[in-house]
PyMOL CGO cylinders between C-alpha atoms (Angstrom):
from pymol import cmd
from pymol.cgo import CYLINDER

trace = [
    CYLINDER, -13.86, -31.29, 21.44, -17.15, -29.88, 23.34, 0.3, 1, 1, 1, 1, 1, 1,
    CYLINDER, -17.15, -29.88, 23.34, -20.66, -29.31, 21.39, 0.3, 1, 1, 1, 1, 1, 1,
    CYLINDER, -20.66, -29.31, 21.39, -21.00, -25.70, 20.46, 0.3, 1, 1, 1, 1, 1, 1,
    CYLINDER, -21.00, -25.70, 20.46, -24.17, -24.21, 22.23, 0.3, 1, 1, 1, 1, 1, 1,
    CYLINDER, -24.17, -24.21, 22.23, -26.21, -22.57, 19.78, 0.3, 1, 1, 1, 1, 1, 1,
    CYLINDER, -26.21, -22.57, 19.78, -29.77, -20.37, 20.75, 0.3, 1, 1, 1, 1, 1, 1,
    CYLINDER, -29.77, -20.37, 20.75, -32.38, -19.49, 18.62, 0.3, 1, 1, 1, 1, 1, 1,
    CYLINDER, -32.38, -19.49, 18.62, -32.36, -15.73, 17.73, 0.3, 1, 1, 1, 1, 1, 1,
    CYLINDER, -32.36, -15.73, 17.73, -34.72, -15.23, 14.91, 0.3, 1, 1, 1, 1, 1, 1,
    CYLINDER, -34.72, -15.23, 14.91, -37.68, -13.37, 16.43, 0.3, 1, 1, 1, 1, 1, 1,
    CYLINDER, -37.68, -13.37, 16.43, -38.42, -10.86, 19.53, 0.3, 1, 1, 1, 1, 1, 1,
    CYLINDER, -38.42, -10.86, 19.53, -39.50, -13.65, 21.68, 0.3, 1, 1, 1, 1, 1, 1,
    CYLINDER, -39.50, -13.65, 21.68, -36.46, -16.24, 20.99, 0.3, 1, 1, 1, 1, 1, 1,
    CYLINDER, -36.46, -16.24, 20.99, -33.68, -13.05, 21.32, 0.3, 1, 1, 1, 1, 1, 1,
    CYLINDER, -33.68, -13.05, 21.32, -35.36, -11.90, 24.84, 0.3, 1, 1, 1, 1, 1, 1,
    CYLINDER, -35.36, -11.90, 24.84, -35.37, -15.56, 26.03, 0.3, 1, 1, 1, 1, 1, 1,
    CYLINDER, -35.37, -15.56, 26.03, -31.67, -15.87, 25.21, 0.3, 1, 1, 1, 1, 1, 1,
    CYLINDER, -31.67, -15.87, 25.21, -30.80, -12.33, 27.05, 0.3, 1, 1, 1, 1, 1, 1,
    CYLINDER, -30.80, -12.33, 27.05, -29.85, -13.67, 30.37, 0.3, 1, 1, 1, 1, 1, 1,
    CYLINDER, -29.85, -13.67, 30.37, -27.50, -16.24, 29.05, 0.3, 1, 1, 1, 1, 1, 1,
    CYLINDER, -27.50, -16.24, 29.05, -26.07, -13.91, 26.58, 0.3, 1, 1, 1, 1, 1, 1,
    CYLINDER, -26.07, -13.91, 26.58, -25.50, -10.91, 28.97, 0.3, 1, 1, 1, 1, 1, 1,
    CYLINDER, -25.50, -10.91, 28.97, -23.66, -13.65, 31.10, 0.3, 1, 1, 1, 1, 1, 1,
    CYLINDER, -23.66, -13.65, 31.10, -21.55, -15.04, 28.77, 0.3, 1, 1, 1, 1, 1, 1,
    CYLINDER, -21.55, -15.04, 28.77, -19.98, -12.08, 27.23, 0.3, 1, 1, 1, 1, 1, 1,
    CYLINDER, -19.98, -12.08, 27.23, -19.47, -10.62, 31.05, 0.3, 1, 1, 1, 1, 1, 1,
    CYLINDER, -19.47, -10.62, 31.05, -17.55, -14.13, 31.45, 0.3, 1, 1, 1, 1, 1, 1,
    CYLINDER, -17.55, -14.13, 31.45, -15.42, -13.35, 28.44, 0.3, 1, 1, 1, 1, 1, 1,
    CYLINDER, -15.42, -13.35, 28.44, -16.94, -15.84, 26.06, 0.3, 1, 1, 1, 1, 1, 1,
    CYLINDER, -16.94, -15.84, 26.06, -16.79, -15.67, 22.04, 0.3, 1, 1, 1, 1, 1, 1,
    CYLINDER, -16.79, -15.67, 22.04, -20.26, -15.65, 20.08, 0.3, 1, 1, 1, 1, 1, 1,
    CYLINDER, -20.26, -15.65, 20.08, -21.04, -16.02, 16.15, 0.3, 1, 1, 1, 1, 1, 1,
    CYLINDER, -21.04, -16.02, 16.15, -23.32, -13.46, 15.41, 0.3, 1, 1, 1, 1, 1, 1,
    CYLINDER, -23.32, -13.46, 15.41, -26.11, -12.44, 12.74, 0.3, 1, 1, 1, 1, 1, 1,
    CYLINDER, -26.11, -12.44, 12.74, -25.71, -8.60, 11.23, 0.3, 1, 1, 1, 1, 1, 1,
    CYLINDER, -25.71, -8.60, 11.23, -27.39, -7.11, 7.85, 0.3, 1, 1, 1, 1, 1, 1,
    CYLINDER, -27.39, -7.11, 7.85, -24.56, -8.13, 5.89, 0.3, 1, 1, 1, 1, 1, 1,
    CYLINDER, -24.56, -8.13, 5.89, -22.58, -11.60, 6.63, 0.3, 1, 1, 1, 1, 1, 1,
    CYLINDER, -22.58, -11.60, 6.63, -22.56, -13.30, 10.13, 0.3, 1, 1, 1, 1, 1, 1,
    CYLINDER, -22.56, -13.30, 10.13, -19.88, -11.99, 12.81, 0.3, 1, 1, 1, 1, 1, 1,
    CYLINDER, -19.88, -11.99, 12.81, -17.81, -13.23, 15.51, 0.3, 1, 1, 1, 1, 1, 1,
    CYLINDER, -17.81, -13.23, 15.51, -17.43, -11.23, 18.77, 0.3, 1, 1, 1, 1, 1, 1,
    CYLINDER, -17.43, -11.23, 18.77, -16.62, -10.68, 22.19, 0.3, 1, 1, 1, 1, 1, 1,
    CYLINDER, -16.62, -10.68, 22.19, -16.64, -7.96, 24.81, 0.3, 1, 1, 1, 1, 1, 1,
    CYLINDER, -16.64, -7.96, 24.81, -13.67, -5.79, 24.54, 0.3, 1, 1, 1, 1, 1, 1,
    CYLINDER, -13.67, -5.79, 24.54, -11.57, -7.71, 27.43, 0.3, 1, 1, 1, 1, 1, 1,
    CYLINDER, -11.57, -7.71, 27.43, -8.24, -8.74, 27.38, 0.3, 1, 1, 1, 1, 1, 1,
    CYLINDER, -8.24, -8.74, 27.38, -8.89, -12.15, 27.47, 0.3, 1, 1, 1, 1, 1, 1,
    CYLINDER, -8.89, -12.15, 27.47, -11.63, -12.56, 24.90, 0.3, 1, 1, 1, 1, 1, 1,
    CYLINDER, -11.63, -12.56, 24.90, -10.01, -10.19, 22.67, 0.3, 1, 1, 1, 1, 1, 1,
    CYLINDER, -10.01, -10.19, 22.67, -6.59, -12.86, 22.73, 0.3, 1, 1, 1, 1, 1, 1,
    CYLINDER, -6.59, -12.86, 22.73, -8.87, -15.50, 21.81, 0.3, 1, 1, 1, 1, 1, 1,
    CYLINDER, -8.87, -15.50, 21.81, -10.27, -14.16, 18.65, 0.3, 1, 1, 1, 1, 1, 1,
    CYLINDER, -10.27, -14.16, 18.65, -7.31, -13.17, 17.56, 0.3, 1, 1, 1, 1, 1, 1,
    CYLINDER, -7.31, -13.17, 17.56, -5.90, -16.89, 17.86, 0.3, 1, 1, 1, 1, 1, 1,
    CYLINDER, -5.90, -16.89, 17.86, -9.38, -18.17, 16.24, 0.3, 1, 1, 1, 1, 1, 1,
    CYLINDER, -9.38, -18.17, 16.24, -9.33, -15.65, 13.28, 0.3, 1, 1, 1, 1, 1, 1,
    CYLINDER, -9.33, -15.65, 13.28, -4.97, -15.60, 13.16, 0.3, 1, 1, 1, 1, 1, 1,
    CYLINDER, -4.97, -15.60, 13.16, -5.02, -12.09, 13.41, 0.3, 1, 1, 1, 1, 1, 1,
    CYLINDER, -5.02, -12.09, 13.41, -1.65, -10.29, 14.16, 0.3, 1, 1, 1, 1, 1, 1,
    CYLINDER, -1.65, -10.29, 14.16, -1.89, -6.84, 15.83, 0.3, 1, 1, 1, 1, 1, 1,
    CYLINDER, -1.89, -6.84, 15.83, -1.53, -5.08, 12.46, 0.3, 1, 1, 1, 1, 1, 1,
    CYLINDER, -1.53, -5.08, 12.46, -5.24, -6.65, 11.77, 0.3, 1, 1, 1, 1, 1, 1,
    CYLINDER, -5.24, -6.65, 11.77, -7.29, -5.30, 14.35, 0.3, 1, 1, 1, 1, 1, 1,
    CYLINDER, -7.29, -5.30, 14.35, -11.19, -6.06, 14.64, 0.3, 1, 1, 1, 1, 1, 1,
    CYLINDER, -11.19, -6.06, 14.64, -13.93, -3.81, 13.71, 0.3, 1, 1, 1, 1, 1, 1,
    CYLINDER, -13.93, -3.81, 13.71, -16.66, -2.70, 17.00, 0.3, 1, 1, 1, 1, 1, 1,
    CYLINDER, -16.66, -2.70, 17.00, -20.51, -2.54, 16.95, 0.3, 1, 1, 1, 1, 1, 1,
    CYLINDER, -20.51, -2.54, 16.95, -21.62, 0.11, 18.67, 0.3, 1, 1, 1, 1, 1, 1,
    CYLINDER, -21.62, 0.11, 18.67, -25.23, 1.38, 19.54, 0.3, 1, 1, 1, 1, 1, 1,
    CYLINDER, -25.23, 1.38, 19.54, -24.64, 5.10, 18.37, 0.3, 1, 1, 1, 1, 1, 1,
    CYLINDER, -24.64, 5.10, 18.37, -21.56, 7.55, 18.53, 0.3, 1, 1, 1, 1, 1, 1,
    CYLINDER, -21.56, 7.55, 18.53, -22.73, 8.16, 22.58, 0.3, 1, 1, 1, 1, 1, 1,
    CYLINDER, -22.73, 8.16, 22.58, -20.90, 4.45, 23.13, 0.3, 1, 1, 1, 1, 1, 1,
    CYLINDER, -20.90, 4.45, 23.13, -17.27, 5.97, 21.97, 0.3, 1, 1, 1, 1, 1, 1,
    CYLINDER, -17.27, 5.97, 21.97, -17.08, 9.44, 22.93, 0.3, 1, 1, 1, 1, 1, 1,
    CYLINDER, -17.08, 9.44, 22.93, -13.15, 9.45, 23.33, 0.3, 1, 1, 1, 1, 1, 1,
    CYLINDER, -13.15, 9.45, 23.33, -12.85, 8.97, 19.65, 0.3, 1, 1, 1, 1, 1, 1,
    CYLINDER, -12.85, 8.97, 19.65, -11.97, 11.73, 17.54, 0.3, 1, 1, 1, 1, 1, 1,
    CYLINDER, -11.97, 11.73, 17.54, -15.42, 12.62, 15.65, 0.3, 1, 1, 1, 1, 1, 1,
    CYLINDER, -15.42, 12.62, 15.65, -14.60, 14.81, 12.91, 0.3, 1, 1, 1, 1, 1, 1,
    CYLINDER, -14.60, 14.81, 12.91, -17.76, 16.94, 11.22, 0.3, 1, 1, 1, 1, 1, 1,
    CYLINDER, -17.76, 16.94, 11.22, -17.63, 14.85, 8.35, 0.3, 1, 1, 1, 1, 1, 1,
    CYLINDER, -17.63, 14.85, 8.35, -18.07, 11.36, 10.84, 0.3, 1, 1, 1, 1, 1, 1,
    CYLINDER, -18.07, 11.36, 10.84, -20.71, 12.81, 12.23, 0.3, 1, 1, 1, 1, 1, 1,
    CYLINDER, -20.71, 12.81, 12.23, -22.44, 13.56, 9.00, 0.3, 1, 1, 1, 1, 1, 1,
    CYLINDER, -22.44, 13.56, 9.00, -21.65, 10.11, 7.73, 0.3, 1, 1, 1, 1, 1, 1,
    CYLINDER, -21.65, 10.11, 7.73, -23.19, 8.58, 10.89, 0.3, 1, 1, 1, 1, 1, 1,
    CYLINDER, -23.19, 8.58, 10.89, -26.40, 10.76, 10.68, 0.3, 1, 1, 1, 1, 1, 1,
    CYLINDER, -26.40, 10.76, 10.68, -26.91, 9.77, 7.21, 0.3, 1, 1, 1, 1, 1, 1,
    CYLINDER, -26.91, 9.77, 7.21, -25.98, 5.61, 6.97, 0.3, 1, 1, 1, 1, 1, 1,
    CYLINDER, -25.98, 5.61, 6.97, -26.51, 4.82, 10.51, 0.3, 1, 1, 1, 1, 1, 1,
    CYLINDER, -26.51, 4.82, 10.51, -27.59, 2.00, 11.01, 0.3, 1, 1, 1, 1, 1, 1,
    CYLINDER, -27.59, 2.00, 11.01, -26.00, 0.52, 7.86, 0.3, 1, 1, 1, 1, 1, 1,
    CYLINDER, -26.00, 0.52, 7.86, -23.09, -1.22, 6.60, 0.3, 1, 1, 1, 1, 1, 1,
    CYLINDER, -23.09, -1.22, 6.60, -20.90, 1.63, 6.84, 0.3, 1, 1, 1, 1, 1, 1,
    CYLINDER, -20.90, 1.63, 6.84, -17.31, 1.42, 9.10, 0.3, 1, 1, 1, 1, 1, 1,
    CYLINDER, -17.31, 1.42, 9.10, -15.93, 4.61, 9.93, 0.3, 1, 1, 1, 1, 1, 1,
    CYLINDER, -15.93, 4.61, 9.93, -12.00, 4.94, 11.15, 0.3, 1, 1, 1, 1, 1, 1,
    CYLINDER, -12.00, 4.94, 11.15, -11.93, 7.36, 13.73, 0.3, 1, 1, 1, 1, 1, 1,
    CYLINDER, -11.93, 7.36, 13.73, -8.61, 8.27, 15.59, 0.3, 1, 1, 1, 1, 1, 1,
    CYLINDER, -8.61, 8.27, 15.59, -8.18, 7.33, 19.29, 0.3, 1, 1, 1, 1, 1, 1,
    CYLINDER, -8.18, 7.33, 19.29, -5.76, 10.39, 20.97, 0.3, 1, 1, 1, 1, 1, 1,
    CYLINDER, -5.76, 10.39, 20.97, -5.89, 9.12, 24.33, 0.3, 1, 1, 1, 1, 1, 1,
    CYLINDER, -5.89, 9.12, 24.33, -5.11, 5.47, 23.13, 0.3, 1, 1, 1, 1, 1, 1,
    CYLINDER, -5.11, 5.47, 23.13, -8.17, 4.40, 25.80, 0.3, 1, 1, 1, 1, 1, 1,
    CYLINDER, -8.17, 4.40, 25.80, -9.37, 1.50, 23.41, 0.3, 1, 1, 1, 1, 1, 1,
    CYLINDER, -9.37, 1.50, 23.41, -7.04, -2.32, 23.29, 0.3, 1, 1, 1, 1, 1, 1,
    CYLINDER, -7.04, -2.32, 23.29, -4.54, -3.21, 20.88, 0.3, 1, 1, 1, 1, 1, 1,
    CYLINDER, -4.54, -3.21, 20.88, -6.91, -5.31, 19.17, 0.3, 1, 1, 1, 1, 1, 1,
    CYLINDER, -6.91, -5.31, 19.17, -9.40, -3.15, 18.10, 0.3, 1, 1, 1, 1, 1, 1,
    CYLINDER, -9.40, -3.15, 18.10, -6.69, -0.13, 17.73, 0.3, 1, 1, 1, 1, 1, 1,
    CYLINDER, -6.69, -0.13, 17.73, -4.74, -0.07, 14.50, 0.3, 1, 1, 1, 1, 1, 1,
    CYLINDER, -4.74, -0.07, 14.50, -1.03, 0.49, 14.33, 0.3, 1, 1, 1, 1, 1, 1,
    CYLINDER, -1.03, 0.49, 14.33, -2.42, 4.26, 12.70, 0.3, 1, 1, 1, 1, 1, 1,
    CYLINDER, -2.42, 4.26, 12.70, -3.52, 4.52, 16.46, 0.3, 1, 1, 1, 1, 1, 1,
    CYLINDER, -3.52, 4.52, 16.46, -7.49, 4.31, 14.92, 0.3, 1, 1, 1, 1, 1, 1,
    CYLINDER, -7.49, 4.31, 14.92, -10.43, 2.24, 15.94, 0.3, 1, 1, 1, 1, 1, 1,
    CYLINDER, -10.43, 2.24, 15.94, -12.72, 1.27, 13.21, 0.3, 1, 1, 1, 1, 1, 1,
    CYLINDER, -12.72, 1.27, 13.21, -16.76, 1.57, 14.03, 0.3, 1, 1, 1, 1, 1, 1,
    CYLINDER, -16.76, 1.57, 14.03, -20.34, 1.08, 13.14, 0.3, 1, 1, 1, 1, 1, 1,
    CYLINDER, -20.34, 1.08, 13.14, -24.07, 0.60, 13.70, 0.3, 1, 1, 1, 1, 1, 1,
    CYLINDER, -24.07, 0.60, 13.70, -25.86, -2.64, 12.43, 0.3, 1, 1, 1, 1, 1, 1,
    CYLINDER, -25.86, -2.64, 12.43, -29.89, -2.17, 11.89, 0.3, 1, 1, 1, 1, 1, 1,
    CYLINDER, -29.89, -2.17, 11.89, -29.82, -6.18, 12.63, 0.3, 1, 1, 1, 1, 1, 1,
    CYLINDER, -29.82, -6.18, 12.63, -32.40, -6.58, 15.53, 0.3, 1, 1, 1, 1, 1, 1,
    CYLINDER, -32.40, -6.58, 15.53, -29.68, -9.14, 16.98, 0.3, 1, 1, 1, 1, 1, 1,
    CYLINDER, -29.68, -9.14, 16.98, -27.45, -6.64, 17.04, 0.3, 1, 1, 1, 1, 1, 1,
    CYLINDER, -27.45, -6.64, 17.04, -29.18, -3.86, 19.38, 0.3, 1, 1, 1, 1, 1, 1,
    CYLINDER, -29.18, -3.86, 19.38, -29.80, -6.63, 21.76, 0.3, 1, 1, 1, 1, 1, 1,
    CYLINDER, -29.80, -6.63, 21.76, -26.37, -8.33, 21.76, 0.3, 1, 1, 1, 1, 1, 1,
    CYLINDER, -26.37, -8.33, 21.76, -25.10, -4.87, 22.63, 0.3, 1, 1, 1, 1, 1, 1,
    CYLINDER, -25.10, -4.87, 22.63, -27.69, -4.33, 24.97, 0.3, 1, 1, 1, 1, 1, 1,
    CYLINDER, -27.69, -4.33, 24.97, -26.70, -7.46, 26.80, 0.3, 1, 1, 1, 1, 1, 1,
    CYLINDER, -26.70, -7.46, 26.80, -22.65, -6.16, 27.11, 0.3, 1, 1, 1, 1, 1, 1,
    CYLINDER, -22.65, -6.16, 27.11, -23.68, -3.13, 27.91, 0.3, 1, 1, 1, 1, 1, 1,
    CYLINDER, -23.68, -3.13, 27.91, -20.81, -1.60, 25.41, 0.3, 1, 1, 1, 1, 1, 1,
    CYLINDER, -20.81, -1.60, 25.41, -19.47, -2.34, 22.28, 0.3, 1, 1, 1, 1, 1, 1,
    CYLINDER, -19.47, -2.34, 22.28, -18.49, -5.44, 20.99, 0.3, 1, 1, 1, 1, 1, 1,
    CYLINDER, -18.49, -5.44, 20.99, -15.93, -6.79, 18.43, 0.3, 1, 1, 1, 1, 1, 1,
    CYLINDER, -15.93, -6.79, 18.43, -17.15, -7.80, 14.67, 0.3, 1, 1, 1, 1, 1, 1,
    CYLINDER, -17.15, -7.80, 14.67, -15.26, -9.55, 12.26, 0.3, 1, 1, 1, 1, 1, 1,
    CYLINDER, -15.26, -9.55, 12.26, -16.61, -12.23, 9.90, 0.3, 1, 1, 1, 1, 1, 1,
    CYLINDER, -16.61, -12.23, 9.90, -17.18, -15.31, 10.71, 0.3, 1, 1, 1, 1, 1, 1,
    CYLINDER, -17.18, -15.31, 10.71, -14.92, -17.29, 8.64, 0.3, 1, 1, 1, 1, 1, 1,
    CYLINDER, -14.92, -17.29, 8.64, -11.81, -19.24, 8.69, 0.3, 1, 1, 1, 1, 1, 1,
    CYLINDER, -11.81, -19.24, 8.69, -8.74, -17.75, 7.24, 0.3, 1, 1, 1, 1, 1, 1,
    CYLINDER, -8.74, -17.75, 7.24, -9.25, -18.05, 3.42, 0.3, 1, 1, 1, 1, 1, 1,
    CYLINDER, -9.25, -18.05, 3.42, -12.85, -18.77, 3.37, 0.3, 1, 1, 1, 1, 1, 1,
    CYLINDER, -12.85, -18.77, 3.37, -15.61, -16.60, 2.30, 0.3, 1, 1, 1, 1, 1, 1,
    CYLINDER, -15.61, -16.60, 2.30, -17.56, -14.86, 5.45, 0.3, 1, 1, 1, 1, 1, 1,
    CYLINDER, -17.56, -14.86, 5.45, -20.16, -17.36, 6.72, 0.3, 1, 1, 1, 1, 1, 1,
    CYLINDER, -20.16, -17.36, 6.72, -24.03, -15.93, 5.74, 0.3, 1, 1, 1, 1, 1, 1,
    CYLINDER, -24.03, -15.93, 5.74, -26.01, -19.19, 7.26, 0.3, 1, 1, 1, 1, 1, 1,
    CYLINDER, -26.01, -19.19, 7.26, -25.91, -20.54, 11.72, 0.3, 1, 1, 1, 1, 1, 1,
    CYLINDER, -25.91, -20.54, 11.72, -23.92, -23.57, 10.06, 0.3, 1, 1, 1, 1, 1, 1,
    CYLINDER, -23.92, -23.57, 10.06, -21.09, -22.02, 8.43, 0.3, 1, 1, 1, 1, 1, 1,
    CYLINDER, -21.09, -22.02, 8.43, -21.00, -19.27, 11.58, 0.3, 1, 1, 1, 1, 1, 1,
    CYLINDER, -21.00, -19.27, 11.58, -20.55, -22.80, 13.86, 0.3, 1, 1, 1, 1, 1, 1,
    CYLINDER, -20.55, -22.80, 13.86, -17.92, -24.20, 11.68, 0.3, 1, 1, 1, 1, 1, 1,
    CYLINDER, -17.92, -24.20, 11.68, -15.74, -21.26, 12.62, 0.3, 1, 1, 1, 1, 1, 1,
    CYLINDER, -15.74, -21.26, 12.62, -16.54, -20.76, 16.18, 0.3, 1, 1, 1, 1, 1, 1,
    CYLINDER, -16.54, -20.76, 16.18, -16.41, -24.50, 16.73, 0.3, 1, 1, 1, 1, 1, 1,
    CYLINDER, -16.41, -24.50, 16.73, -12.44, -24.31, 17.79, 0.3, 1, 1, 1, 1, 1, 1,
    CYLINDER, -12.44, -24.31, 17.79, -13.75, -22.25, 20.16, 0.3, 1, 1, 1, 1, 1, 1,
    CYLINDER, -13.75, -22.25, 20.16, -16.62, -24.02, 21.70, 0.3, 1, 1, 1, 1, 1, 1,
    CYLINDER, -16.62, -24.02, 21.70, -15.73, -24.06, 25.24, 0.3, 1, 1, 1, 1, 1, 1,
    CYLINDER, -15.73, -24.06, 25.24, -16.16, -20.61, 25.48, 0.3, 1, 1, 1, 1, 1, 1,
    CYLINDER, -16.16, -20.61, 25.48, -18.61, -20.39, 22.26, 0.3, 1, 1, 1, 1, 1, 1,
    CYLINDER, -18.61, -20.39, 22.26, -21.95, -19.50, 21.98, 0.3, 1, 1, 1, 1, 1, 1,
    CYLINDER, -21.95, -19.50, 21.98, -23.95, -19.27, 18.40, 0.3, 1, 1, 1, 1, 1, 1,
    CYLINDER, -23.95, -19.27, 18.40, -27.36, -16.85, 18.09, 0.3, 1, 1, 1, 1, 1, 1,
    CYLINDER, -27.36, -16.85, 18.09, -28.77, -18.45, 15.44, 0.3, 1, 1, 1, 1, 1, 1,
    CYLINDER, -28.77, -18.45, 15.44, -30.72, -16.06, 13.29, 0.3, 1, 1, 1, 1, 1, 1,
    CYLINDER, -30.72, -16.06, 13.29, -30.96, -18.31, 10.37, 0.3, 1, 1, 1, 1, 1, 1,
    CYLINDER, -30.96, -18.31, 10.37, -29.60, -17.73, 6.72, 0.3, 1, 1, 1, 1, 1, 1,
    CYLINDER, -29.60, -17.73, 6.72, -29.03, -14.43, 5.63, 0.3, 1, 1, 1, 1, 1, 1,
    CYLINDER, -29.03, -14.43, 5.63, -29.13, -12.73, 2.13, 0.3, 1, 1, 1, 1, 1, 1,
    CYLINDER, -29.13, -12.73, 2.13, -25.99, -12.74, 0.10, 0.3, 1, 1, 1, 1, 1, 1,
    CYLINDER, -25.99, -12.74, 0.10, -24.48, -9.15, 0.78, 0.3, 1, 1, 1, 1, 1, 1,
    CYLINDER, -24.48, -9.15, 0.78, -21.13, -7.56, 0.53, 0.3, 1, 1, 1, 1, 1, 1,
    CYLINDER, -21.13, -7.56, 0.53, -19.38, -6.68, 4.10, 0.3, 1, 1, 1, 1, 1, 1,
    CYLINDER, -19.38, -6.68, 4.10, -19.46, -3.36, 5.43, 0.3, 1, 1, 1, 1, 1, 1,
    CYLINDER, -19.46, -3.36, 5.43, -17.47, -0.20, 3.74, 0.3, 1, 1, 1, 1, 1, 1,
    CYLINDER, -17.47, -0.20, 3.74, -14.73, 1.13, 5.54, 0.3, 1, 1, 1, 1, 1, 1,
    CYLINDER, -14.73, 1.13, 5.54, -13.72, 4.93, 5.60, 0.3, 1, 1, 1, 1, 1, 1,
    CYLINDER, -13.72, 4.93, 5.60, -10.71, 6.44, 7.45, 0.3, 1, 1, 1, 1, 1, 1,
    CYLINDER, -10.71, 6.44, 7.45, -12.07, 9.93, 8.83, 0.3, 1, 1, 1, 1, 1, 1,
    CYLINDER, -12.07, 9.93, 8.83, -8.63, 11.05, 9.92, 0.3, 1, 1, 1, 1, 1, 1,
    CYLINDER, -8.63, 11.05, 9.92, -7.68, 13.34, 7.46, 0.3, 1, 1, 1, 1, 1, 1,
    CYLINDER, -7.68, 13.34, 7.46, -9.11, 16.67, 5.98, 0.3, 1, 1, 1, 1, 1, 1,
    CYLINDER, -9.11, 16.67, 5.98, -11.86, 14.28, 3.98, 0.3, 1, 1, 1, 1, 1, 1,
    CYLINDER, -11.86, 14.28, 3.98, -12.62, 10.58, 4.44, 0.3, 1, 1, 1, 1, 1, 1,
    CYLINDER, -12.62, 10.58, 4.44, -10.64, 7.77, 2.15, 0.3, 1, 1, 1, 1, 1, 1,
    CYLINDER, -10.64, 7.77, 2.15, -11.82, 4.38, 1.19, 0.3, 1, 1, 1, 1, 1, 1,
    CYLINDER, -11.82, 4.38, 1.19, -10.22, 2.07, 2.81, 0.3, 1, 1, 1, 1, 1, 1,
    CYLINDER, -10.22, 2.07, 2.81, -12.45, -0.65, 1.67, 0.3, 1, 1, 1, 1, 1, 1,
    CYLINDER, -12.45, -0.65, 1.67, -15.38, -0.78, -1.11, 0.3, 1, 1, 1, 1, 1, 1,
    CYLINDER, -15.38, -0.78, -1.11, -18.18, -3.10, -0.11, 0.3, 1, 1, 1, 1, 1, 1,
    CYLINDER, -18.18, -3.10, -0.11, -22.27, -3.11, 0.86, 0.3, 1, 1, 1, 1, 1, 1,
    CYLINDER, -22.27, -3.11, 0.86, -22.86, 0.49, 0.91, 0.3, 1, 1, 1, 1, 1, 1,
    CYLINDER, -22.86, 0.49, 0.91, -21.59, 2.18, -2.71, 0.3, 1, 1, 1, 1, 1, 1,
    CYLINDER, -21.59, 2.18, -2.71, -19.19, 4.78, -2.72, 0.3, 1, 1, 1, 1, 1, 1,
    CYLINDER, -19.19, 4.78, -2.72, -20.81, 6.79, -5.36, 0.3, 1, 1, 1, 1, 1, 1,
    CYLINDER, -20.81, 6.79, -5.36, -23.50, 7.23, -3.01, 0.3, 1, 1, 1, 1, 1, 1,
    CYLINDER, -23.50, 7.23, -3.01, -21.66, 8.72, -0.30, 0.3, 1, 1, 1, 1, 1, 1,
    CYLINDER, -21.66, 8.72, -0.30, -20.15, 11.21, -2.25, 0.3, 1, 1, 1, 1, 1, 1,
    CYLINDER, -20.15, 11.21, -2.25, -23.55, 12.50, -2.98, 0.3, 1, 1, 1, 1, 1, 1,
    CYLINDER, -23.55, 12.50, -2.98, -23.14, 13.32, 0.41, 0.3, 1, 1, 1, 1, 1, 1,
    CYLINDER, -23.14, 13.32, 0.41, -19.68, 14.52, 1.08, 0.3, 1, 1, 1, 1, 1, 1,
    CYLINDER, -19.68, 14.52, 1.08, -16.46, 14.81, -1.16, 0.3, 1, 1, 1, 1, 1, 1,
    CYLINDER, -16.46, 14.81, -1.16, -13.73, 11.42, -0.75, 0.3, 1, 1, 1, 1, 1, 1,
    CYLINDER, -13.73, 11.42, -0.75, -10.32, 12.00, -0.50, 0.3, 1, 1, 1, 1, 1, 1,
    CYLINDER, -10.32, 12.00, -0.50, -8.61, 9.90, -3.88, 0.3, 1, 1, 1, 1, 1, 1,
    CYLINDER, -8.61, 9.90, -3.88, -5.44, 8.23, -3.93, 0.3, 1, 1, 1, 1, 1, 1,
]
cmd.load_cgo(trace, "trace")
């Protein structure tokens, strides 16, 4: 099995030395393992190809489809922002919040589109994260980096273990260990007011300071 190529991607200087290779390798449809504010991601550009290897890496059916960094709402303007996304985004953007937002004109892939025809999105205040999405020019997938089972990867090492399958077409940014942190909460902005799909990083009491949740 090939080495996986890892780059440094701590500080300014290591993360603009890496852009060129990055910006190539996601153009060429390659996987990386990721740093974020919360646990360490894998991703791709959001090609067919790519996408049909992550899926194989993380055994994801179509009824689990990945989360998408963006850069701000401007990225995904075909989604369907509803007043109380946009509020959401204004206030915890960048942050680890996920918002669900519906896709009418079914423009995004079956990976990142649930079978509830919705794309999930959000904005990680990671330095690494601006410039990995700088260098694909568009969003990219994130899901944990993890094999099936195992807790998401925080530290470059654990991140390797689970992109090493992939290494052929792998590339680690190496941004060192990261602080234990819950992943990302996940609304679903579909309906009249947003539900939990998922409790994690950023607390749900705190949101409804902001806006009323919809309860099950």
């Amino acid at each position: 099995m090939p080495d996986l190529k890892a780059l440094p991607y701590r500080t300014p200087q290591e993360r603009r030395a890496a852009a060129n290779e990055l910006r190539r390798h996601l153009r060429l449809g390659g996987l990386i393992a990721y740093p974020t504010e919360t646990v360490y991601g894998l991703g791709c550009a959001l090609l067919p190809e790519p996408l049909e290897r992550l899926a194989l890496l993380k055994e994801r059916g179509s009824d689990q489809p990945f989360l998408v960094l963006i850069r701000s709402p401007d990225d995904v303007p075909d989604l369907a922002w509803t007043d109380a996304a946009h509020r959401l985004a204004r206030t915890f953007w960048p942050g680890p919040l996920t918002l669900a937002l519906a896709d009418p004109a079914g423009r995004f892939p079956g990976a990142v589109r649930s079978p509830w025809g919705t794309v999930a999105v959000r904005v990680s205040p990671h330095p690494a994260a601006a410039d990995i999405l700088a260098a694909c020019d568009g969003p990219v997938t994130s899901t944990s980096a993890n094999r099936a089972g195992e807790p998401p990867a925080t530290d470059a090492r654990t991140a390797a273990a689970a992109l090493q399958p992939a290494a052929d077409v792998g590339l680690l940014l190496d941004g060192g260990p990261l602080p234990p942190s819950r992943p990302s909460t996940i609304l679903d902005c579909t309906g009249a007011r947003p539900r939990v799909l998922r409790a994690g990083a950023l607390p749900v009491t705190e949101i409804e300071q902001l806006i009323p949740l919809e309860h099950d």
